[in-house]
C-alpha positions in Angstrom: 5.6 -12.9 21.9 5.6 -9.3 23.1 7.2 -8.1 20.6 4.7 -9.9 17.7 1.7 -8.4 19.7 3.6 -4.9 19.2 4.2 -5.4 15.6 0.8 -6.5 14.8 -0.5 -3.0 16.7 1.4 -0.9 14.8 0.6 -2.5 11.8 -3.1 -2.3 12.5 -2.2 1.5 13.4 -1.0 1.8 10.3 -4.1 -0.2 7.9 -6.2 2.0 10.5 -4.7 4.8 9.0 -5.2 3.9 5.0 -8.6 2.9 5.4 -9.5 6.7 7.1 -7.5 8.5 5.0 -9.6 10.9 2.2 -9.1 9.4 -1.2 -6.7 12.5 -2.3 -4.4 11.7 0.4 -0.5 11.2 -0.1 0.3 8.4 2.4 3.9 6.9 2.6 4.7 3.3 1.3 4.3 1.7 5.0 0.5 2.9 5.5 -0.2 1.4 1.9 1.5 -1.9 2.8 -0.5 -2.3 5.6 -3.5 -1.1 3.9 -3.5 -3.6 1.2 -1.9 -6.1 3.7 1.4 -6.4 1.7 4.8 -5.8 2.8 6.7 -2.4 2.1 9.5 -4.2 0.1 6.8 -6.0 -1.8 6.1 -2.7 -3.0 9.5 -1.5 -3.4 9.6 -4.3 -5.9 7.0 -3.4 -8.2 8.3 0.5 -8.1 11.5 -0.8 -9.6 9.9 -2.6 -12.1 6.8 -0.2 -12.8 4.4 -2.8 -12.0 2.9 -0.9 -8.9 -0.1 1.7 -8.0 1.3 5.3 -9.2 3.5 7.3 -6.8 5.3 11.0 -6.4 8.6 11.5 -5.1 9.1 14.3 -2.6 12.9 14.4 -1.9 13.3 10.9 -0.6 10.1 9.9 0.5 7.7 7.9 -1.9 4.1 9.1 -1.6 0.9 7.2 -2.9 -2.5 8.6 -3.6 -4.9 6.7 -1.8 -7.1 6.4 -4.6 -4.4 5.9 -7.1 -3.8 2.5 -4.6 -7.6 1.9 -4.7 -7.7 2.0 -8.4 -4.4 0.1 -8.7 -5.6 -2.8 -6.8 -9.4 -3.0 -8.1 -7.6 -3.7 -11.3 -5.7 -6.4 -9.9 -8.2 -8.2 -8.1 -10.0 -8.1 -11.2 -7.4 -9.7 -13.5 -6.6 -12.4 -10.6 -10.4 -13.1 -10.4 -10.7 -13.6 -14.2 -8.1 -15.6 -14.3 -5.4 -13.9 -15.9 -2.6 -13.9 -13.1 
């Protein structure tokens, strides 16, 4: 149970984090999971199939642009509510 109540913190650390960043800023692929309340290999996925918000690669690590994110998943929101998902 401990360790649930842990994860949940850091998560919420993390959402807490994407919701106060400034709309030009890079965040890595676990602060937008928890952000949009997804899971980082959700994402993952739609990288590999180029189905997901636009991202940079810097070396190894996968950056998003918070409003890139925003934009990405207005969009999607949009085509669920209209019916098209």
């Amino acid at each position: 149970m401990e360790r649930d109540t842990n994860a949940r913190g850091r998560k919420d650390d993390l959402a807490h984090r994407f919701y106060e960043a400034h709309d030009l800023a890079l965040l890595d692929r676990r602060v937008v999971a928890a952000g949009i309340h997804s899971s980082y290999r959700w994402l993952a996925l739609l990288a590999e199939r180029g189905e997901g918000p636009p991202f940079v690669r810097l070396g190894k690590r996968v950056l998003y642009r918070k409003a890139d994110v925003v934009t990405w998943f207005d969009g999607v929101v949009q085509r669920y509510e209209g019916g098209a998902l």
